[in-house]
PAKOLPA-788679 format. One record per residue (C-alpha): x negated, y negated, z negated; residue number from 1. Coordinates in pm, 1 decimal, padded with zeros to 6 digits. Layout:
BEGIN
<node x="X" y="Y" z="Z" num="NUM"/>
...
***
This chain:
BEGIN
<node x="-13972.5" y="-34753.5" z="07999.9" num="1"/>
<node x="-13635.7" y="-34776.4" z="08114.8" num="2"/>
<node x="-13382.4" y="-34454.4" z="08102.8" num="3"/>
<node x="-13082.8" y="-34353.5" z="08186.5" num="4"/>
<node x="-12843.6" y="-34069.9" z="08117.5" num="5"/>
<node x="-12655.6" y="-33898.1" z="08427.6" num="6"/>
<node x="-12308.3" y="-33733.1" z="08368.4" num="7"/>
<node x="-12176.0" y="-33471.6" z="08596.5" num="8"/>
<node x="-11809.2" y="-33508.5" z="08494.4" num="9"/>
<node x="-11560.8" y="-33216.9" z="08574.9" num="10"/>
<node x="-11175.4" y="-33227.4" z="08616.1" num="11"/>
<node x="-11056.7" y="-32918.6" z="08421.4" num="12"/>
<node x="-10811.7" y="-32733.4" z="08678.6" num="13"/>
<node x="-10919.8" y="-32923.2" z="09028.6" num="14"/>
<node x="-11138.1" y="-32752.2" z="09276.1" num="15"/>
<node x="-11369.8" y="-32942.3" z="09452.6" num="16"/>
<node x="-11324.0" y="-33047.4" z="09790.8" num="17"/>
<node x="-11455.4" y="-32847.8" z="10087.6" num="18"/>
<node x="-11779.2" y="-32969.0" z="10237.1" num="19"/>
<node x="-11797.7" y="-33027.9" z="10606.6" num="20"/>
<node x="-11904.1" y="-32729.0" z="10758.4" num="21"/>
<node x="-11637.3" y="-32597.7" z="10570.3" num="22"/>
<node x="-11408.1" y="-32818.4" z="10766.7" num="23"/>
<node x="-11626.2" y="-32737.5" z="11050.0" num="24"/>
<node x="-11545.2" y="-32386.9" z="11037.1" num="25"/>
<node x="-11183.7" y="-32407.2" z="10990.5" num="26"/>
<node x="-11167.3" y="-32622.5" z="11288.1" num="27"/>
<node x="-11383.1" y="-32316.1" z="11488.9" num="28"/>
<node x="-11193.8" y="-32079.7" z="11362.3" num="29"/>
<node x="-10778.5" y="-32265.3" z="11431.0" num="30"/>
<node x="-10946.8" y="-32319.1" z="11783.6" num="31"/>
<node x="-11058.3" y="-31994.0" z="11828.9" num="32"/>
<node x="-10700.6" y="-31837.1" z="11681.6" num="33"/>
<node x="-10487.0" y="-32083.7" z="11935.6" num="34"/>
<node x="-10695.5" y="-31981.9" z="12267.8" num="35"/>
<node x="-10682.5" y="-31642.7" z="12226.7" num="36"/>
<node x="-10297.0" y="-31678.2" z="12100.8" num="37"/>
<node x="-10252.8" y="-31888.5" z="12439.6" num="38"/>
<node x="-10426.7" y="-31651.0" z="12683.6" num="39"/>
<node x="-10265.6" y="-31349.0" z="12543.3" num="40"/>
<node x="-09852.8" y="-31478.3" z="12513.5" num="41"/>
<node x="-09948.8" y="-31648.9" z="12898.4" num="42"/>
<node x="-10053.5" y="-31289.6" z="13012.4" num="43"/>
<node x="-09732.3" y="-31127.1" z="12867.3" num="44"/>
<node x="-09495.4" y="-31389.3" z="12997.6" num="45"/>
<node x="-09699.4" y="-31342.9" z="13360.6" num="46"/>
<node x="-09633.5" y="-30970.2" z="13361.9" num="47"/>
<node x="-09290.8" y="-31027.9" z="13244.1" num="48"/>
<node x="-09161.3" y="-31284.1" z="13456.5" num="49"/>
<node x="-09184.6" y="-31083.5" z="13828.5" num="50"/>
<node x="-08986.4" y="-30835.2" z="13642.0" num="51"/>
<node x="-08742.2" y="-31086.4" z="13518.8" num="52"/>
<node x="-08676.2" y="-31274.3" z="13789.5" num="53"/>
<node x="-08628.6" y="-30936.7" z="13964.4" num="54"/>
<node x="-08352.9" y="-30871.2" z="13715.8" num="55"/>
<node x="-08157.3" y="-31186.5" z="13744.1" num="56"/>
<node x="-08100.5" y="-31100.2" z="14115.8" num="57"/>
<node x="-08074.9" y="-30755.2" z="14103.6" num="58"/>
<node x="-07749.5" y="-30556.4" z="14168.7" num="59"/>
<node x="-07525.8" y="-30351.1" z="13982.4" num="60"/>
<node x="-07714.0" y="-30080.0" z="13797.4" num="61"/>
<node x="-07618.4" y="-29769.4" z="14002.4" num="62"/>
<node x="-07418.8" y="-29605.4" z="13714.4" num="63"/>
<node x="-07205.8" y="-29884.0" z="13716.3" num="64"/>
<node x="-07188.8" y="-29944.9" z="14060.0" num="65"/>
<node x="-07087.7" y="-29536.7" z="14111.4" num="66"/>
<node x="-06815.4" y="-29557.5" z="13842.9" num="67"/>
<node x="-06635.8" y="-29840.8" z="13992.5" num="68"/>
<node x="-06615.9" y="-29707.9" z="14316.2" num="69"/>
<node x="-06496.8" y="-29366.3" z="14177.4" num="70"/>
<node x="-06227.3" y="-29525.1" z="13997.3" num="71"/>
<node x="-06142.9" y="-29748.2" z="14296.3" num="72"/>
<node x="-06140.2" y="-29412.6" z="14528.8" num="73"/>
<node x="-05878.4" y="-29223.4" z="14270.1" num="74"/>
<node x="-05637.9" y="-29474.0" z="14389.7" num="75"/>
<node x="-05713.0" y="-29521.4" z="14792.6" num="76"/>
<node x="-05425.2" y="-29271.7" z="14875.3" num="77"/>
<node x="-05160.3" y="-29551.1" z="14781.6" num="78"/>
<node x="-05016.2" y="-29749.1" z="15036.1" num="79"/>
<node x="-05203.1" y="-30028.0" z="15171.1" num="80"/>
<node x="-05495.0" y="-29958.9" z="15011.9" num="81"/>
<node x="-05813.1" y="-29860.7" z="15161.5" num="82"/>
<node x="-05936.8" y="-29489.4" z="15154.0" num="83"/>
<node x="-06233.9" y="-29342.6" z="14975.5" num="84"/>
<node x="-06426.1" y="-29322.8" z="15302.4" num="85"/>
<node x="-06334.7" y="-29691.2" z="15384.7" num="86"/>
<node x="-06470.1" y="-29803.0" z="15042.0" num="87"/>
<node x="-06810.9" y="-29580.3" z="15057.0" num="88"/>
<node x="-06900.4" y="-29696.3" z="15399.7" num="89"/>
<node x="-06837.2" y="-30109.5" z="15272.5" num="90"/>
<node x="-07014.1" y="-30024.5" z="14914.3" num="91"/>
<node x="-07295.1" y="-29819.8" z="15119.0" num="92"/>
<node x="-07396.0" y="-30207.4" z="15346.0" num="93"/>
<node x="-07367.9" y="-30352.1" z="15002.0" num="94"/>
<node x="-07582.7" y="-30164.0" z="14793.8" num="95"/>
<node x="-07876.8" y="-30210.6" z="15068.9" num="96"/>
<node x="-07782.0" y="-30548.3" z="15089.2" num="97"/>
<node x="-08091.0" y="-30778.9" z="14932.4" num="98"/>
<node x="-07981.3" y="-30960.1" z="14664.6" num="99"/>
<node x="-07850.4" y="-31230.3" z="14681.7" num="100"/>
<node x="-07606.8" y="-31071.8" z="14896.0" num="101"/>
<node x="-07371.6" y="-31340.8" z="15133.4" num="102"/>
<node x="-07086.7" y="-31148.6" z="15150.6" num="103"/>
<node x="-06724.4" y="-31309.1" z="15362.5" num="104"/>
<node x="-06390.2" y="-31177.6" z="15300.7" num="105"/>
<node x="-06112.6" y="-31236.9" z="15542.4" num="106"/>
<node x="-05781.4" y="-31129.9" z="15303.8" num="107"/>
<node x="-05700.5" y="-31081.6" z="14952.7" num="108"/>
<node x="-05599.4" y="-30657.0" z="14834.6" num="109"/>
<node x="-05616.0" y="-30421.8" z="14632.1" num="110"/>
<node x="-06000.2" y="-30420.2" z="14668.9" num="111"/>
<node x="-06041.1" y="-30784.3" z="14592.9" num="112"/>
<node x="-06172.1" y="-30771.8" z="14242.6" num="113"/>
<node x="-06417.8" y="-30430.4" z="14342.7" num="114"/>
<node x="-06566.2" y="-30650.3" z="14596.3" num="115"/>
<node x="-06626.9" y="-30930.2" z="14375.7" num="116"/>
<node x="-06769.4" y="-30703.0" z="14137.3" num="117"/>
<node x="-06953.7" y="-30472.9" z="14363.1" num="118"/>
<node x="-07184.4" y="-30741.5" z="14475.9" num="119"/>
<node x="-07306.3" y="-30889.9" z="14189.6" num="120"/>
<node x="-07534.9" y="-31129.5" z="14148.2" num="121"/>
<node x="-07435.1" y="-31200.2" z="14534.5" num="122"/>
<node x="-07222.5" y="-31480.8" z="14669.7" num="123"/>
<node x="-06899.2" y="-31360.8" z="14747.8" num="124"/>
<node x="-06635.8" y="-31581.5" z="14905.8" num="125"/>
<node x="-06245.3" y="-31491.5" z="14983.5" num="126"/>
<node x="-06031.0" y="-31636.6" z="15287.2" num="127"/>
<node x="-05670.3" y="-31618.4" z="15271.2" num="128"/>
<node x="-05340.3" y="-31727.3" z="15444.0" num="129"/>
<node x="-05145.1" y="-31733.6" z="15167.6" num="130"/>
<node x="-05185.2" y="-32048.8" z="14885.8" num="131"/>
<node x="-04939.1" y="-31887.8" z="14625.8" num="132"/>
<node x="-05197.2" y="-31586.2" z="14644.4" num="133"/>
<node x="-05508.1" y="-31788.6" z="14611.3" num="134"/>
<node x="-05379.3" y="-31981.9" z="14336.2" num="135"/>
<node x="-05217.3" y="-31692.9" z="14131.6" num="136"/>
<node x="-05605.3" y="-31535.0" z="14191.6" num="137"/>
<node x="-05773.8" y="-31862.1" z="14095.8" num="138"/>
<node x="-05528.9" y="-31878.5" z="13733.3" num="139"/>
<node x="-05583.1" y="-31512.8" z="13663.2" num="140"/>
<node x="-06001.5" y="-31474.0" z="13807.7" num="141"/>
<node x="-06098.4" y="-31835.5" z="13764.2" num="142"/>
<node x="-06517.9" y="-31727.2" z="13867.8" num="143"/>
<node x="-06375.3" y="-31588.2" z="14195.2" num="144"/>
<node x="-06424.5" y="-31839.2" z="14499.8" num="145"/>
<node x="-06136.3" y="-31816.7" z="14699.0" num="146"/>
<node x="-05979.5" y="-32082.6" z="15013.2" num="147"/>
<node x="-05640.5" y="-32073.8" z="15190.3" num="148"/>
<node x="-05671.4" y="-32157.9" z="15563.0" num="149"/>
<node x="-05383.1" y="-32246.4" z="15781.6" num="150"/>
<node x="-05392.0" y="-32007.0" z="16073.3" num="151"/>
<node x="-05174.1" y="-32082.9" z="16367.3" num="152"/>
<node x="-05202.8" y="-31783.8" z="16601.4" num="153"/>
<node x="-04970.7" y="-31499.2" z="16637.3" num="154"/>
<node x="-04985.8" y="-31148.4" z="16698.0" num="155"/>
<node x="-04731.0" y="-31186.7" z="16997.7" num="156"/>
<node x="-04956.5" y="-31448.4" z="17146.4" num="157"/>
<node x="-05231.1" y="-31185.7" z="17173.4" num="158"/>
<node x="-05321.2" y="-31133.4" z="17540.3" num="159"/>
<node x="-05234.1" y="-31522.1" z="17604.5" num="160"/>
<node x="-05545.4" y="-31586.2" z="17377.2" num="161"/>
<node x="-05761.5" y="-31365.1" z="17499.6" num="162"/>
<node x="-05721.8" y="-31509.1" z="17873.3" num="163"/>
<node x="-05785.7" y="-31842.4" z="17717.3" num="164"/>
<node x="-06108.5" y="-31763.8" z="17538.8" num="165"/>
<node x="-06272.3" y="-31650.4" z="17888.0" num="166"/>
<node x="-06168.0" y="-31946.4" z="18009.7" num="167"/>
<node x="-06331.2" y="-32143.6" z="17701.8" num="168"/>
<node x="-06640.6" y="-31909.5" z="17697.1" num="169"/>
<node x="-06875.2" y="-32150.5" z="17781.1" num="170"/>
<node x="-06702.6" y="-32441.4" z="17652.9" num="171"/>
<node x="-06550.2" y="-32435.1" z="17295.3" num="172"/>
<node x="-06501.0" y="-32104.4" z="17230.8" num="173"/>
<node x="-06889.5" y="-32001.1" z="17318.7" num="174"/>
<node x="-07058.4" y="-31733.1" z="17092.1" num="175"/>
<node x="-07285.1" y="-31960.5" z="16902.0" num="176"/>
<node x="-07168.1" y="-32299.3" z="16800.4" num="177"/>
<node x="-07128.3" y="-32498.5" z="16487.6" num="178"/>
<node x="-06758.9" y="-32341.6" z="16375.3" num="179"/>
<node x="-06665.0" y="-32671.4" z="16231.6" num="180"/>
<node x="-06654.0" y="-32891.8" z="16510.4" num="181"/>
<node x="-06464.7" y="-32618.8" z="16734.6" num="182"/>
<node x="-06153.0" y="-32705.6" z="16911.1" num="183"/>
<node x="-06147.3" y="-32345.0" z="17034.1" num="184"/>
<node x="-05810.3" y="-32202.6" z="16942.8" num="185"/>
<node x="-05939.9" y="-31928.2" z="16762.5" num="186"/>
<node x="-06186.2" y="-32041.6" z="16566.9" num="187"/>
<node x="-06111.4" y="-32117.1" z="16136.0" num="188"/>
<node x="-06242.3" y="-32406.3" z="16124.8" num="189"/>
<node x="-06107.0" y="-32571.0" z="15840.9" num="190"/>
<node x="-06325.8" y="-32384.4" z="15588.8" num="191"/>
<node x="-06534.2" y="-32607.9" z="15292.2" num="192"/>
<node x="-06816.9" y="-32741.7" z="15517.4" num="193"/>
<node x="-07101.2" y="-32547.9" z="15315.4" num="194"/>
<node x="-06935.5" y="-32249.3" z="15452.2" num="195"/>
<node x="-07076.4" y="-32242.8" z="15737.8" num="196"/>
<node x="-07429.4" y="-32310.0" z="15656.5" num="197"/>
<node x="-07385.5" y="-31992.8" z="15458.2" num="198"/>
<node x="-07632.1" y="-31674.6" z="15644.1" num="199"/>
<node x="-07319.6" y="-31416.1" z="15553.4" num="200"/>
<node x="-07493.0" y="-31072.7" z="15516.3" num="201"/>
<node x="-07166.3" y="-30877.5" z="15515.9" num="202"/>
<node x="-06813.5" y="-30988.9" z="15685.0" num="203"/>
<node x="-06485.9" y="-30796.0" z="15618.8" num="204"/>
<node x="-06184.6" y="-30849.8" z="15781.2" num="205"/>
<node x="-05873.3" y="-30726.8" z="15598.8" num="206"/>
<node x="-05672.8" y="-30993.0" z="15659.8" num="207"/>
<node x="-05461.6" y="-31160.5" z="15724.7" num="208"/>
<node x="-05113.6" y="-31022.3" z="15796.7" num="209"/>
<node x="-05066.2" y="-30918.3" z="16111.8" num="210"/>
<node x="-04821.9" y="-30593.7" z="16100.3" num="211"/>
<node x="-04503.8" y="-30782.2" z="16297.5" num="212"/>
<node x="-04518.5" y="-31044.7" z="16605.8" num="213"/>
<node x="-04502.5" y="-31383.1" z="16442.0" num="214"/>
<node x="-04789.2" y="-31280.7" z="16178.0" num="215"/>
<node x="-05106.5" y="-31465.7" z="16197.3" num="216"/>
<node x="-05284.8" y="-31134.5" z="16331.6" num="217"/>
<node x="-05671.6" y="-31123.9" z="16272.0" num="218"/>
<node x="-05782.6" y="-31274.7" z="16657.3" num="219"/>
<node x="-05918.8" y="-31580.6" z="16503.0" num="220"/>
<node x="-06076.9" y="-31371.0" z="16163.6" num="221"/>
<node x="-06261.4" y="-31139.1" z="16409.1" num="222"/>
<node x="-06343.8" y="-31403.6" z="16666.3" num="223"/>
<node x="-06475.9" y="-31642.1" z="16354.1" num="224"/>
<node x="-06690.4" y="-31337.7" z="16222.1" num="225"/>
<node x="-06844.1" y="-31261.7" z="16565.7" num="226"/>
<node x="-06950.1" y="-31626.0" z="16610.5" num="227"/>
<node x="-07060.2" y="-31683.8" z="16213.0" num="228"/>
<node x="-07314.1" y="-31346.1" z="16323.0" num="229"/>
<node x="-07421.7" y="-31489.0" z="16581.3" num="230"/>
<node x="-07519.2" y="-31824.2" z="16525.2" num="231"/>
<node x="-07663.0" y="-31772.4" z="16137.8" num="232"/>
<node x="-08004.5" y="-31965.7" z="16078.3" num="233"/>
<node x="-08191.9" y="-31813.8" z="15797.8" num="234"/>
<node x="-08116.8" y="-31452.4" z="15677.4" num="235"/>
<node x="-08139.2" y="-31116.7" z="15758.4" num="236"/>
<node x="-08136.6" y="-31080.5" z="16140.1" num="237"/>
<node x="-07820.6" y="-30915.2" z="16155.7" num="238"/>
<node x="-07461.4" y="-30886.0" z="16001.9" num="239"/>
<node x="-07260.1" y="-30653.0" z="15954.2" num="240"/>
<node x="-06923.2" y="-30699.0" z="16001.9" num="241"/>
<node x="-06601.1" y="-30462.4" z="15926.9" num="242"/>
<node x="-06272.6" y="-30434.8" z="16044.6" num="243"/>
<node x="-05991.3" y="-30298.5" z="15863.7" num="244"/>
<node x="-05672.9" y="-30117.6" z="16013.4" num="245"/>
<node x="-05865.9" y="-30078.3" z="16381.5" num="246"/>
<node x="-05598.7" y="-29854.4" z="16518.9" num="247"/>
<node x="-05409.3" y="-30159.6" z="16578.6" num="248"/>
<node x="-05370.1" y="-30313.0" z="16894.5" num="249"/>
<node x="-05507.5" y="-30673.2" z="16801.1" num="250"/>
<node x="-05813.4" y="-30565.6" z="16589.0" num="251"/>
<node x="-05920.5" y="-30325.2" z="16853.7" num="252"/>
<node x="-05852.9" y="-30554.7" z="17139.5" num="253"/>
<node x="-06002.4" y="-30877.7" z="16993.4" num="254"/>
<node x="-06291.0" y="-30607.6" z="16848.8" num="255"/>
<node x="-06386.9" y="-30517.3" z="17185.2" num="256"/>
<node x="-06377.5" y="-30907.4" z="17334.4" num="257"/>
<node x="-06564.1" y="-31021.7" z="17022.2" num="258"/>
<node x="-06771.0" y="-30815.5" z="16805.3" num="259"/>
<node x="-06845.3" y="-30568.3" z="17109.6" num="260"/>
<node x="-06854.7" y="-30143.6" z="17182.4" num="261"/>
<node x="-07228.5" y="-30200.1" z="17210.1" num="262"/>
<node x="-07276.6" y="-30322.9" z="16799.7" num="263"/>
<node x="-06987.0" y="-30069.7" z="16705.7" num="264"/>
<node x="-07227.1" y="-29818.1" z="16437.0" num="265"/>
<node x="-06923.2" y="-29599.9" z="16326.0" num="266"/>
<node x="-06576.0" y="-29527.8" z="16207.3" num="267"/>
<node x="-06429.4" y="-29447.7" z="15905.8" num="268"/>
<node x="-06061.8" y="-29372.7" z="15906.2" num="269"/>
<node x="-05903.1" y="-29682.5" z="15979.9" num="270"/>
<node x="-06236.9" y="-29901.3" z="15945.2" num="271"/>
<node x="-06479.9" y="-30058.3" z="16201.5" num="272"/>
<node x="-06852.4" y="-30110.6" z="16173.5" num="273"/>
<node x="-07054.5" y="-30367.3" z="16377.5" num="274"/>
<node x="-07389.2" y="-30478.0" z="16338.1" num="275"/>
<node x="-07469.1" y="-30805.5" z="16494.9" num="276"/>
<node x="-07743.0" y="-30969.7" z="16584.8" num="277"/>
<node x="-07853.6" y="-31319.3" z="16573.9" num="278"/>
<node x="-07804.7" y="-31529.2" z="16916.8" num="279"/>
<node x="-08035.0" y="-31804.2" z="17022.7" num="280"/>
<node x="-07860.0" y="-32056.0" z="17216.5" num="281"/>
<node x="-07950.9" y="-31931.5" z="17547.5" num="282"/>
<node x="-07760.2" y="-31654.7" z="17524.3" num="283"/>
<node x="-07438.4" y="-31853.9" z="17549.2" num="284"/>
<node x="-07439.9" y="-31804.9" z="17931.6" num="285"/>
<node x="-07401.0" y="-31446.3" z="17878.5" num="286"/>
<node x="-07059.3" y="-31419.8" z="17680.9" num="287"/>
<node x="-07002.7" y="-31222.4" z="17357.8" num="288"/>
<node x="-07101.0" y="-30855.7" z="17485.3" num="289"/>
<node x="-07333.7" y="-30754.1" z="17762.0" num="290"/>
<node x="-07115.7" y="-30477.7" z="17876.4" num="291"/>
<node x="-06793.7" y="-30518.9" z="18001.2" num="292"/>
<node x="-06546.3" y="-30524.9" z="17713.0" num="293"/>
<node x="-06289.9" y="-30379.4" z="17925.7" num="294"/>
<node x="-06470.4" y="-30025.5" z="17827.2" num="295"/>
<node x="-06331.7" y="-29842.0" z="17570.3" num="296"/>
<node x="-06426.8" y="-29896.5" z="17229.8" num="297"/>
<node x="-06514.9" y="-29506.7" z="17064.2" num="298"/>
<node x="-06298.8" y="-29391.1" z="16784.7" num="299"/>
<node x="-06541.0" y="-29148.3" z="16628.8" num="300"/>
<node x="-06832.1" y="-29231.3" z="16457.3" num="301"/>
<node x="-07153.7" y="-29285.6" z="16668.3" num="302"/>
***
């Protein structure tokens, strides 16, 4: 009869391997761990992200917002600045405005870097007639988008432009058109060329100079903003559009012709509010207002 001896031999120190539903269950249990890991972190990143991408387009916390508007408003009684009622009624448009805000500039002030800062998280873009003031903004505010633009009018040339934009009303200088292929005499068209794809939300016209006869005067600012209203694609479905220093003769004449009595919302001091509404292109035949601009544009608020 044949035997033979069996040895269990042990390694002193070294545990024995795990079996496979050991394995099994590991596996169970990692999978288990990672799905619910997965479903929970996806859940709280959902929830999160309206909220987030809120934030990265919201506007100023109000706080901040109020404080830089006071500060701005302790100084409005200097010369050639803009007074506290002039700055509440522009920070009032932009603090409805839906962020992203579009927001124009015609003229570079005291207000310059309040604007800028004001709409934040907004586009805001800055037209001047003067290089050495761009360029001294672009070396000292490098994240402010600024342009210089030739203009070639003149205050004293005023009424002469007038009578030629009635004559041009249905030719080049209709109310909506494509700005950069204008030959109309008043219109800035020598803007960047994304410019004018650009649905501006808010226009201000502070500029440029236009206090003495051979200034550049603000026809071709005001008659610019009234077309850039009017012909917008995409956007809110109407602009609002300010003018600064109304009392004057130009602004209030080229007001009336172009940006109209009938959109005028209010006054504030020396400021104009318009509202705007889109065009479509049939309404070229019509001309800029539907009353008679001749009438008297109010100086109260409405």
């Amino acid at each position: 009869m044949k035997t033979g001896a069996k040895f269990i031999v042990l390694h002193h120190g070294a545990p024995a391997g795990p079996s496979h539903r050991a394995w099994l269950f590991v596996f169970v249990l990692f999978f288990i761990f990672t799905f619910a890991f997965t479903l929970f972190t996806t859940r709280d990143a959902a929830s999160r992200t309206p909220a987030a991408a809120e934030n990265s387009k919201s506007s100023l916390p109000n706080s901040v917002f109020d404080a830089l508007l006071h500060y701005a408003a302790l100084n409005a009684s200097s010369t050639g600045r803009m007074s506290g009622d002039e700055l509440n009624t522009v920070a009032a448009v932009l603090r409805r405005c839906a962020a992203p805000c579009n927001l124009l500039v015609f003229g570079l002030s005291h207000e310059t870097l309040l604007w800028n800062s004001l709409n934040h998280n907004g586009r805001t873009v800055f037209v001047s007639d003067s290089a050495y003031l761009v360029s001294k903004l672009e070396e000292k505010q490098p994240s402010i988008e600024a342009y210089d633009v030739q203009f070639t009018t003149k205050v004293s040339e005023l009424y002469d432009l007038i009578e030629y934009s009635k004559g041009e009303l249905r030719g080049e200088c209709r109310p909506v058109q494509n700005l950069l292929f204008s030959d109309c005499k008043l219109a800035v068209n020598d803007l960047p060329n994304h410019l004018y794809d650009v649905a501006w939300d808010v226009i201000l016209i502070d500029g440029p100079r236009g206090y003495f006869g051979a200034a550049p005067g603000r026809m071709s600012a005001i008659f610019t903003a009234g077309v850039m209203a009017r012909s917008k694609r995409g956007g809110a479905a109407e602009t609002h559009v300010f003018v600064h220093e109304f009392d004057r003769e130009v602004e209030r004449v080229c007001s009336e012709e172009f940006l109209c009595a009938e959109n005028l919302v209010e006054t504030k001091d020396l400021l104009g509010h318009f509202v705007i509404g889109k065009f479509k292109d049939n309404r070229n035949s019509v001309g800029f207002c539907s009353v008679s601009a001749s009438s008297t544009v109010p100086q109260n608020s409405i």
